[in-house]
C-alpha positions as CSV (number, residue, x, y, z in Angstrom):
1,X,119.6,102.1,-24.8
2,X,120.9,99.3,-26.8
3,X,123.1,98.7,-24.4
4,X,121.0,98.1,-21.6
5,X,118.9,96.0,-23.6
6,X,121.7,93.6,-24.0
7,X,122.4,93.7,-19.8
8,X,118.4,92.6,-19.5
9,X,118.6,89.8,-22.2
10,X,121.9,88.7,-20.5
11,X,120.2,88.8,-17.1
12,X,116.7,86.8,-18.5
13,X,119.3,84.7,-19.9
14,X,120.7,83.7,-17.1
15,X,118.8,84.4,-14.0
16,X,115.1,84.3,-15.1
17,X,114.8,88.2,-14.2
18,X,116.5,91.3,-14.9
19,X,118.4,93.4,-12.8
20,X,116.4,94.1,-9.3
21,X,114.5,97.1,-8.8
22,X,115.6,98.2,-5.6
23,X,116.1,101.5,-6.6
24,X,114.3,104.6,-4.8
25,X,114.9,103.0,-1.8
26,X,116.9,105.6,1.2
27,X,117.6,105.4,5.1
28,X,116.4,108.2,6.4
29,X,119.1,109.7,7.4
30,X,117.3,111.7,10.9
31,X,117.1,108.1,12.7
32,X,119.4,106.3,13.8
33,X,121.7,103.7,11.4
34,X,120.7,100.5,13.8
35,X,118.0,97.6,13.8
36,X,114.8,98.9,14.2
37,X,112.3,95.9,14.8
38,X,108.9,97.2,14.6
39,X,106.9,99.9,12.7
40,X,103.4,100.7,12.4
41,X,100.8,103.7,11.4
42,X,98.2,104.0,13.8
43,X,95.8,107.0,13.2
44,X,97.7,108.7,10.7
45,X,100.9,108.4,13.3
46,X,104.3,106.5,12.5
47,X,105.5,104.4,15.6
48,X,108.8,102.8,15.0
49,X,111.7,101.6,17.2
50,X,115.4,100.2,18.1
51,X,116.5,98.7,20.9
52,X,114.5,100.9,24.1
53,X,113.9,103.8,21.8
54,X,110.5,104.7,20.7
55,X,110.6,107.1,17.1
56,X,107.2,108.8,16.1
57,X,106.0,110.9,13.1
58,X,102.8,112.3,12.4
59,X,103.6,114.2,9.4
60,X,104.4,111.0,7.2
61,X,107.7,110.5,8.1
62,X,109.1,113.9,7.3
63,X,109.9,114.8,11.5
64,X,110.5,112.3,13.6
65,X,110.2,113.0,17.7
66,X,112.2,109.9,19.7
67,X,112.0,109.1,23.1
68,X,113.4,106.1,25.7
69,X,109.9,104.2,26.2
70,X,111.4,101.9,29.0
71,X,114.9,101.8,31.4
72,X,114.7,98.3,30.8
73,X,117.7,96.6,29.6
74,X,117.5,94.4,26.4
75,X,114.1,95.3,25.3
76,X,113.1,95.1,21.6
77,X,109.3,96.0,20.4
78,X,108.1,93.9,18.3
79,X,104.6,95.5,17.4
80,X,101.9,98.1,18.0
81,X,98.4,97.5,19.1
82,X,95.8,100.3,19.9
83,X,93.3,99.4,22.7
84,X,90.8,102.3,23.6
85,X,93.0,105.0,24.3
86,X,96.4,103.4,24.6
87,X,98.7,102.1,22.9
88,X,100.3,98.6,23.9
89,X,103.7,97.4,22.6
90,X,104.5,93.5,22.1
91,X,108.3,93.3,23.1
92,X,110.4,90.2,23.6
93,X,109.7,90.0,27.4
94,X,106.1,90.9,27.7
95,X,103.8,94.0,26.9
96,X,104.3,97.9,27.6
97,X,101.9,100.1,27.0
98,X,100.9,103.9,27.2
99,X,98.1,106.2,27.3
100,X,97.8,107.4,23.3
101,X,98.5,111.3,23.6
102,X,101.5,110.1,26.3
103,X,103.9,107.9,24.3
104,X,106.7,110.3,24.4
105,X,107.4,109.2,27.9
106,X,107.5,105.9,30.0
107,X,105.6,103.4,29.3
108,X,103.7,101.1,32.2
109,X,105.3,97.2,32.1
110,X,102.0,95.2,32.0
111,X,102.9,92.1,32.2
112,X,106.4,90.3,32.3
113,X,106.4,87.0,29.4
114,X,108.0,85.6,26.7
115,X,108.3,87.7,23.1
116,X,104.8,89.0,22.1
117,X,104.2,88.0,18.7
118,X,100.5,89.8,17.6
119,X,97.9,91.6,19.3
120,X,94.2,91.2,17.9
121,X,91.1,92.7,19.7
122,X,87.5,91.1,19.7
123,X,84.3,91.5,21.8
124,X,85.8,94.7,23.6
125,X,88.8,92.3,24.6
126,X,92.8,92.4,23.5
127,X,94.5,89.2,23.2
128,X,98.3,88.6,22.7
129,X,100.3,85.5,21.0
130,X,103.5,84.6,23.2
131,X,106.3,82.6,21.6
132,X,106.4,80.0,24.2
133,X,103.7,80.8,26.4
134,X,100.7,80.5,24.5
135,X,97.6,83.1,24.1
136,X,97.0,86.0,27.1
137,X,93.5,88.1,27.5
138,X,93.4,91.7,28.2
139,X,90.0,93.1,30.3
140,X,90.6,96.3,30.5
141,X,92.2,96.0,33.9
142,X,94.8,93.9,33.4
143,X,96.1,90.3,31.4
144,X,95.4,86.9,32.4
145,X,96.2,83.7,30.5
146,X,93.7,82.3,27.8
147,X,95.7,79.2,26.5
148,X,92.4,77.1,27.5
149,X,92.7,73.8,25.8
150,X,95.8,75.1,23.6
151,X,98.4,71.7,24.1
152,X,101.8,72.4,25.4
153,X,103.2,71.8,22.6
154,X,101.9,74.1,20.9
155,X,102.8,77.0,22.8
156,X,104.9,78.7,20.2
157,X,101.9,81.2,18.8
158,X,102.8,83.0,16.0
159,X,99.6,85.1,15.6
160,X,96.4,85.3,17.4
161,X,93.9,86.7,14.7
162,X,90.2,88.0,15.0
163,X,88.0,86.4,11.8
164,X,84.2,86.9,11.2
165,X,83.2,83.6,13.2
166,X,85.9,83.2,15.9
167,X,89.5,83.5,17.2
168,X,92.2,81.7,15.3
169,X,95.7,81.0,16.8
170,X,98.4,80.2,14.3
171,X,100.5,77.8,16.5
172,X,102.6,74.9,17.0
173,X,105.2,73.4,14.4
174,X,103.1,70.1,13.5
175,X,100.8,71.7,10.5
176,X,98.4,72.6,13.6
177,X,96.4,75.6,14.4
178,X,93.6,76.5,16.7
179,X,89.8,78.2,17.0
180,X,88.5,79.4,20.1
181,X,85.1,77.5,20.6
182,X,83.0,79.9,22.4
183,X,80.5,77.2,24.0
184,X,83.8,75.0,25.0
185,X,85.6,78.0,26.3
186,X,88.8,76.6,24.9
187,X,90.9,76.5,21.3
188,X,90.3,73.4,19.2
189,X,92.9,72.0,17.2
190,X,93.1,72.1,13.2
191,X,95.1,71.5,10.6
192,X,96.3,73.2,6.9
193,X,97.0,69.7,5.1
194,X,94.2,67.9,7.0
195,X,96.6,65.6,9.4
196,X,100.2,66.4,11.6
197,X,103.0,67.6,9.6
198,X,106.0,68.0,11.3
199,X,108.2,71.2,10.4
200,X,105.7,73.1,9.0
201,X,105.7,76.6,11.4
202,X,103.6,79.3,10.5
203,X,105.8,82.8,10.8
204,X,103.2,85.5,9.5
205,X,99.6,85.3,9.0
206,X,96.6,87.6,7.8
207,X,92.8,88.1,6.8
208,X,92.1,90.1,3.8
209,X,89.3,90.8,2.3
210,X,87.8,87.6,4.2
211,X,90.8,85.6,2.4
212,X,93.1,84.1,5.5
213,X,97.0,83.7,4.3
214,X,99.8,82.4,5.9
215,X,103.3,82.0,5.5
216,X,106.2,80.2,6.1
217,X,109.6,80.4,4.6
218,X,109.2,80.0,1.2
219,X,105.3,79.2,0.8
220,X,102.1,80.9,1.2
221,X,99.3,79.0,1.7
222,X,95.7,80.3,1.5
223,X,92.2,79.7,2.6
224,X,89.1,81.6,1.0
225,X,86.6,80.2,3.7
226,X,88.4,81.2,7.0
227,X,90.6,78.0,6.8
228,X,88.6,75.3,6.5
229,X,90.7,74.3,2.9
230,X,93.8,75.3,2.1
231,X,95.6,75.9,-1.1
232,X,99.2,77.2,-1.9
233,X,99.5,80.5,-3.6
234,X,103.4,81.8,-4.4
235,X,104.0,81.6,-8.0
236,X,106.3,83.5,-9.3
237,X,108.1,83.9,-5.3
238,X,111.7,83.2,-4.8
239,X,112.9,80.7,-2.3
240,X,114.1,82.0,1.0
241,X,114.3,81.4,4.9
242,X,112.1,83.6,6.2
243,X,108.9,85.5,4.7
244,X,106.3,87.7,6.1
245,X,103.6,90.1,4.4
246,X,102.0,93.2,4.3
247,X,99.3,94.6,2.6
248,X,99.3,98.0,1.0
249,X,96.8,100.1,-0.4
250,X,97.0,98.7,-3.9
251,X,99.5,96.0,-3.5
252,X,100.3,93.0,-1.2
253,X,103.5,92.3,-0.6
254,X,105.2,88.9,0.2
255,X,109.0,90.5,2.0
256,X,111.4,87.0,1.7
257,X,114.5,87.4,3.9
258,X,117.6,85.4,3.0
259,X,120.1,84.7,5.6
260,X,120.2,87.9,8.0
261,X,120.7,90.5,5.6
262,X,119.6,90.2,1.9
263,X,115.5,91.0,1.3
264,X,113.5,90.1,-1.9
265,X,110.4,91.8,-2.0
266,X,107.9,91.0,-4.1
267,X,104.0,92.3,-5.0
268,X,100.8,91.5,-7.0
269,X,97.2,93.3,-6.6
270,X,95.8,93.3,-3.7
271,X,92.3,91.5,-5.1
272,X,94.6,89.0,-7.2
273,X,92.4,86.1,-7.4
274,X,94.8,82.6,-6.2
275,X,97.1,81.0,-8.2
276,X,98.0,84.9,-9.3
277,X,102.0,85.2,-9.8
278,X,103.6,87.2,-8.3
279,X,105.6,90.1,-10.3
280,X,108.6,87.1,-10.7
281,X,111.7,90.6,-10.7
282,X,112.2,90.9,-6.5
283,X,113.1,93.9,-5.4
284,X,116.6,93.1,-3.5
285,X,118.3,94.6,-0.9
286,X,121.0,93.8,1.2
287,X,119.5,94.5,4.9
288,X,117.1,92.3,7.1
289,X,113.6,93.5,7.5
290,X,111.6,93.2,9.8
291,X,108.3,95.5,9.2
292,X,106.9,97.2,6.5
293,X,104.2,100.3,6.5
294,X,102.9,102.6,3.8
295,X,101.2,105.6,4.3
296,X,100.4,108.0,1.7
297,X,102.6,108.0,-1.0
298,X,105.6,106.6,1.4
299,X,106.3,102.8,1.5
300,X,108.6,101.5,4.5
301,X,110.9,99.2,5.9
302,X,112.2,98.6,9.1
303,X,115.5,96.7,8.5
304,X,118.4,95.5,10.4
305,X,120.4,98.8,9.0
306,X,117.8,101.5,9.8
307,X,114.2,102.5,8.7
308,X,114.8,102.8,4.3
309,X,111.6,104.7,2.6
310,X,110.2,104.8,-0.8
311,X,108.5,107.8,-2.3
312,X,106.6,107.0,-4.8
313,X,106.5,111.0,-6.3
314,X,110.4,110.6,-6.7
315,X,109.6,108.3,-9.0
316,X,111.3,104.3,-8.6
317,X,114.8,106.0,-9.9
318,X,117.0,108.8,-9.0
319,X,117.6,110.6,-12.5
320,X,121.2,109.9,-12.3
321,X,121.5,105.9,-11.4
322,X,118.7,105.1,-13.8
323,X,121.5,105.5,-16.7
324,X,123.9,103.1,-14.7
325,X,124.8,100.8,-16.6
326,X,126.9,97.5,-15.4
327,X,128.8,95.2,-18.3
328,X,129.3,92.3,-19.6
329,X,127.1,90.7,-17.2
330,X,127.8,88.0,-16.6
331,X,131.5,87.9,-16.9
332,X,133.8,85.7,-17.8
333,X,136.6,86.6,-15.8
334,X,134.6,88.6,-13.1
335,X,135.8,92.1,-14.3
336,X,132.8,94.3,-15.2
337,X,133.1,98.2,-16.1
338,X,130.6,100.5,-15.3
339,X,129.0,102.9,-17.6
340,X,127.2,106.3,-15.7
341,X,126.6,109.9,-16.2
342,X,127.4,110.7,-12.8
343,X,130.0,110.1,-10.4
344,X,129.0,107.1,-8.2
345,X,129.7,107.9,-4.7
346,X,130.1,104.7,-3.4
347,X,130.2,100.9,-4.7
348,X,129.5,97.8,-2.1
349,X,128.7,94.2,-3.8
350,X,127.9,91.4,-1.7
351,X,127.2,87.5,-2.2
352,X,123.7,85.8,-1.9
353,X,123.7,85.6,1.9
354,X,124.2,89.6,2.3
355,X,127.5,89.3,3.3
356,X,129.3,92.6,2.3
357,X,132.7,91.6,-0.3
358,X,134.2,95.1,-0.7
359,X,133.4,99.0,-0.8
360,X,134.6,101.1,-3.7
361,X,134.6,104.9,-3.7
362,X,134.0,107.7,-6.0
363,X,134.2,105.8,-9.5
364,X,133.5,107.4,-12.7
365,X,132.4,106.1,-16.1
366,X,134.7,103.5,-17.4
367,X,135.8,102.6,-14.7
368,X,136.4,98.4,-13.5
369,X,135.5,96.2,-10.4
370,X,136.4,92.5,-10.0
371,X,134.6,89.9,-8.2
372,X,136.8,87.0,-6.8
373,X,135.0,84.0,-7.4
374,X,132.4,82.9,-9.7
375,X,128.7,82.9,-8.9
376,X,125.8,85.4,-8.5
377,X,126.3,88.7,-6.5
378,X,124.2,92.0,-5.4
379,X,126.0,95.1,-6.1
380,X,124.9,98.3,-4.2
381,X,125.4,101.5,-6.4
382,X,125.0,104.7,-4.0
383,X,124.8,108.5,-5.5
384,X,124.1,111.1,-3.0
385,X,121.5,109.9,-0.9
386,X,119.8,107.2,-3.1
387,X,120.9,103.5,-3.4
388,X,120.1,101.2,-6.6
389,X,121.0,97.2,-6.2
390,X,122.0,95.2,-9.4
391,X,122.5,91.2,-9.6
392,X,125.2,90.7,-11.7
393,X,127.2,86.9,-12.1
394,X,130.2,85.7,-13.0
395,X,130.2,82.5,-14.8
């Protein structure tokens, strides 16, 4: 114990936070170890997918049933949508969908665009954003375009949501996005700092609780009256290139990606009031999400590696890697020995950008790695079936 009170005041020292808590978090072994793009619970069912291959579970993730949605070549799904009683699927070349108790088969190609970004439904209506091609209306019968009074150059739409008074489009990368006027019949153009900014592109956006967030990057901006003012609300988040979020049933969660295959995910309560920090430890891991989902007592990520879970009745560590113990950290000549009950299976560090280093096998307590260069690194720590991810630096 005193031990690994030292590693957490070396870590404060140095890096602001302690070791991540990554730990808890497996790929589920039963699908397949490849970038799945997409997942998302509708009615108590798991839809999830790679490539052309569409993987359900309706028993939380315990039995998966997997099926090719589509014989067409170079298809990724993007997200879900339920629409009376099918399902539709926003892909990067259009939308699919699928009667709901028939998804285990074919699905029909509705229409053929750019990558579908959101779905939202509204007044017995269901409307798609297109990266590149604006806003598209479904009837019931079929899709036509709705990109009335939207400017050209603002056809990058990175969500389309439904709020209390109207439509909102989160478009365009000046600091711009758009409200359907009803009377008009067309979007109207608006803006989160009150003028053009160039650069600033929305990449995930979301009303909850009648509070409207976006994000961007490494911000989070956030308007309490349906985004007529806008404040920014991400203390206590880490930098990073990408960021998305999802909101759970106790917890929101802002998922920061870092190059193409580190992610820092962090979480506050889900009625936080703004200006709320964030918990300032991210949870790191060295894949690329892309989705999140919870259900139950299961948490989710659809990554770049497979689909990881966290089961929160396993507790947030295996037994065995929560006495892992990684000194002196940092290091002053980059040679740190571990200290563990248990024989680690496997040992994989990486640098900041996710790029794997090494892998080590089958180490025992005492035993010494090196890192080659000075600097901050991620090392993965893997017995049996459960990963737990460390920063550790060498100065």
């Amino acid at each position: 114990m005193e031990t690994f009170l030292k590693l957490l005041a070396a870590c404060l020292t140095l890096l602001s936070s302690c070791t991540s808590s990554a730990q808890g978090w497996t790929r589920i072994n039963a699908l397949p170890h490849s970038e799945f793009t997409a997942f998302q619970v509708i009615d108590g069912t798991i839809y999830t997918a790679t490539g052309n291959m569409l993987y359900t579970s309706s028993d939380n993730g315990e039995t998966w049933n997997g099926s090719e949605f589509t014989n067409e070549e170079d298809i990724h799904i993007f997200n879900f949508k339920k629409f009376g009683n099918r399902i539709f699927a926003g892909t990067e070349k259009g939308v699919f969908s699928a009667l709901a108790t028939a998804v285990d088969g074919l699905w029909r190609y509705d229409i053929n665009t750019f990558e579908i970004s959101s779905f939202a439904d509204r007044d017995n209506r269901l409307y798609a954003s297109i990266q590149g091609a604006g806003i598209i209306r479904y009837n019931g019968a079929g899709w036509s375009d709705y990109s009335n009074g939207l400017p050209n150059y603002s056809y990058n739409v990175s969500k389309v949501l439904d709020t209390p008074g109207e439509l909102l489009a989160l478009a365009g990368g000046n600091g711009t996005f758009y409200r359907f006027n009803s009377a008009q019949g067309q979007w109207t153009e608006d803006y989160y700092t009150g003028n053009f900014l160039p650069g600033l592109i929305i990449q995930d956006a979301m009303l909850l609780d009648n509070v409207l967030y976006v994000s961007l990057y490494n911000m989070i901006l956030r308007s309490d009256d349906f985004g007529a003012n806008w404040i920014t609300d991400q203390a206590g988040l880490p930098y990073g290139q990408g960021r998305f979020m999802y909101a759970g049933q106790e917890d929101l969660y802002a998922i920061t990606t870092d190059g193409e295959s580190t992610t820092k995910i962090n979480r506050r309560p889900i009625d936080a009031p703004a200006g709320t920090p964030w918990n300032n430890d991210s949870e790191v891991l060295p894949i690329y999400t892309w989705a999140m989902g919870e259900l139950g007592n299961k948490t989710f990520l659809a990554a770049n590696q497979g689909v990881y879970v966290f089961d929160t009745t396993m507790g947030h560590e295996n037994p065995q890697l929560k006495n892992v113990v990684i000194y002196p950290n940092p290091s002053s000549d980059g040679r740190f020995t571990l200290q563990t009950e248990a024989t680690i299976d496997e040992l994989t560090f990486y640098d900041l950008s996710g790029r794997s280093l090494t892998t080590e096998k089958h180490l025992d307590n005492g035993e010494t790695f090196t890192v080659p260069n000075p600097g901050l690194y991620i090392v993965s720590v893997t017995i049996g079936n459960t990963s737990q991810t460390y920063k550790i630096a060498m100065e």
